[in-house]
C-alpha positions in Angstrom: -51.1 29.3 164.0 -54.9 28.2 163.8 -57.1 30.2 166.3 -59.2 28.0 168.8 -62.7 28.7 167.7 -61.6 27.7 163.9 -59.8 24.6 164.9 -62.8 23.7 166.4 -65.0 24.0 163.8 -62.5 21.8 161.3 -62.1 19.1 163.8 -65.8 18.6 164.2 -66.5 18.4 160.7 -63.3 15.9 160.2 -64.4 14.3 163.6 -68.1 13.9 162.3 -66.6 12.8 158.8 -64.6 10.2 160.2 -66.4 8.9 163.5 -66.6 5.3 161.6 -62.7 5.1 161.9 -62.3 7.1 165.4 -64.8 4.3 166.7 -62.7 1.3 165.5 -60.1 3.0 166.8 -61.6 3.0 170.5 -60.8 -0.5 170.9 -57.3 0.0 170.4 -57.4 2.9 172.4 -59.0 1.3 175.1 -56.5 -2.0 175.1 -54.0 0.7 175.5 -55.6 2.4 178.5 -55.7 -0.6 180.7 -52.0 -1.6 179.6 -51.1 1.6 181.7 -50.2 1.8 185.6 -52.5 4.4 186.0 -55.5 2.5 184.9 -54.5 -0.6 186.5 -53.5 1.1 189.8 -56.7 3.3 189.9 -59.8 2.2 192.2 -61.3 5.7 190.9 -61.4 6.8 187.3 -63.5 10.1 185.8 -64.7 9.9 181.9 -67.5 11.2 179.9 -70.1 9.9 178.1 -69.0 9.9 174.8 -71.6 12.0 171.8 -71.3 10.2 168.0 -67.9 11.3 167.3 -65.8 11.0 170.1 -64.0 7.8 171.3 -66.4 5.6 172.5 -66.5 6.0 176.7 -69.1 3.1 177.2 -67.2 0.5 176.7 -64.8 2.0 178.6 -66.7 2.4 181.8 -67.9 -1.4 181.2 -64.2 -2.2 181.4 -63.5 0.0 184.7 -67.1 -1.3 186.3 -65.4 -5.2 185.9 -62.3 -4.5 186.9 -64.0 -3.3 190.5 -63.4 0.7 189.8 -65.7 3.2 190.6 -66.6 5.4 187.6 -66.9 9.3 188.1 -68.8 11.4 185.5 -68.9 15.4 185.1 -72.1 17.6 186.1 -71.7 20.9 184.8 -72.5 23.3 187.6 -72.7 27.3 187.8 -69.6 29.7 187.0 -68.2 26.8 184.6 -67.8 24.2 187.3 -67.6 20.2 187.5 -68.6 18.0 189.9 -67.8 14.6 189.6 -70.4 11.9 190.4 -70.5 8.1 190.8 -72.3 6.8 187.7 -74.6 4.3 188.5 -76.9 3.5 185.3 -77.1 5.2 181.7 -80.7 5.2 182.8 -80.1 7.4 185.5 -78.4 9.8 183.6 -80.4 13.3 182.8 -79.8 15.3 179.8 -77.9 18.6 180.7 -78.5 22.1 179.0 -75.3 21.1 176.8 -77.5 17.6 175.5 -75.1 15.6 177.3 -75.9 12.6 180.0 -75.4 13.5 183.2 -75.2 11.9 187.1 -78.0 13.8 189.5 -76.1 15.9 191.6 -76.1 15.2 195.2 -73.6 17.0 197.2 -72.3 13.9 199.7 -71.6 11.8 196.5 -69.3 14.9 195.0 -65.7 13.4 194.2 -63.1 15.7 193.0 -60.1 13.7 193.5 -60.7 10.6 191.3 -57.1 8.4 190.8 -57.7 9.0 187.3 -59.5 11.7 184.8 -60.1 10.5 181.3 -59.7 13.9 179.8 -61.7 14.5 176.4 -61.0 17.2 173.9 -61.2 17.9 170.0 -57.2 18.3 169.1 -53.9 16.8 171.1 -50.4 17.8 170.6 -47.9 15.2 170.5 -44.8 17.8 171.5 -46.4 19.5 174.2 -49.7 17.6 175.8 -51.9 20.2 175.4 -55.4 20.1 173.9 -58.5 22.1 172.5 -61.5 21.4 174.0 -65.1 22.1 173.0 -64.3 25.9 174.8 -66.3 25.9 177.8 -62.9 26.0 179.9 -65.1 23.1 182.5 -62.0 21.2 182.4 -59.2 23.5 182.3 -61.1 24.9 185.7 -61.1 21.7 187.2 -57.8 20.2 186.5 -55.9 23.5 187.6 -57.2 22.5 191.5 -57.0 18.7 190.6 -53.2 17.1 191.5 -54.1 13.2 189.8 -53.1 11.4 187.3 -54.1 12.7 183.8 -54.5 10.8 180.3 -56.4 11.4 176.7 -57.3 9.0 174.3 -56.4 10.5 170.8 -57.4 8.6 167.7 -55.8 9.8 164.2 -58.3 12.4 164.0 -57.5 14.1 167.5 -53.8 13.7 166.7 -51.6 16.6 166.1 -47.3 16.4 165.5 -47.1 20.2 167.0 -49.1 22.9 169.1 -50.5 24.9 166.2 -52.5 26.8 168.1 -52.2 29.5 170.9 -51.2 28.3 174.4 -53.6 30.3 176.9 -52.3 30.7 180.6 -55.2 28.5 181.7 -54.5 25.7 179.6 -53.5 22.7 181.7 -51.5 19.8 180.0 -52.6 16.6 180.0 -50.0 14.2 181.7 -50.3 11.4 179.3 -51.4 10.9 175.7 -52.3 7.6 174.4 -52.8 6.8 170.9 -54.4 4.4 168.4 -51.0 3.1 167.2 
């Protein structure tokens, strides 16, 4: 068993190492996504915008934005809270206090119910769904309340055969796992 905060560290150094190969695989990833019901019976989809190392989320968004979906992004709020808003333009993205692009928030554009969240993290287990994230807990918060459709995108770097880490109570499994095979 590897503690959280170590596995964190070792997957952003491996993820930073290999970002070349985790960005390739993004395309395979992303043909995957839209091979799934979920994407193709979603009008609403949540991601991220993606940093250097992660799976690349723009062209995923450009993907949702022409098949006619509506494309949710997080804004980290107080007490370690998300709310989801409609992204429009990267250039009307802000930088938050975590140097991540963010929508503006305004309240009566709030969706918390998207068809489908694009769940990022740092490490997926194949035998059980579950995932590390960057430790915030922002989405473990949020998809305890939320009752849609889940998936993660998990190139060879993000991919694990077993849990080998410790299972917290608030750790919410991710309903689908889609890999770069």
């Amino acid at each position: 068993m590897i503690d959280k905060k170590s596995l964190r560290k070792q997957q952003i150094k491996r993820l930073s190492k290999n970002k070349q190969q985790t960005a390739e695989e993004g395309k395979k990833l992303l043909h995957n996504l839209m091979q799934t019901v979920e994407w193709q019976s979603a009008k609403t989809i949540a991601t991220t915008v993606s940093n250097l190392f992660e799976v690349p989320t723009e062209p995923i968004i450009q993907a949702a934005i022409k098949a006619d979906k509506t494309v949710y992004l997080p804004k980290t709020m107080p007490h370690r809270q998300m709310a989801f808003l409609p992204f429009t333009s990267y250039e009307d993205l802000v930088i938050s206090d975590f140097g991540i692009p963010e929508p503006v928030y305004e309240l009566q554009l709030v969706n918390q119910r998207p068809d489908l969240v694009l769940v990022p993290g740092l490490a997926f287990a194949d035998d059980t769904n579950y995932r590390v994230g960057f430790g915030g807990g922002y989405y473990d918060r949020f998809l305890a309340e939320y009752t849609g459709k889940t998936i993660s995108l998990v190139p060879t770097t993000m991919y694990f055969d077993r849990t080998d880490w410790e299972v917290e109570e608030y750790d919410i499994k991710i309903d689908k796992l889609i890999y770069a095979e």
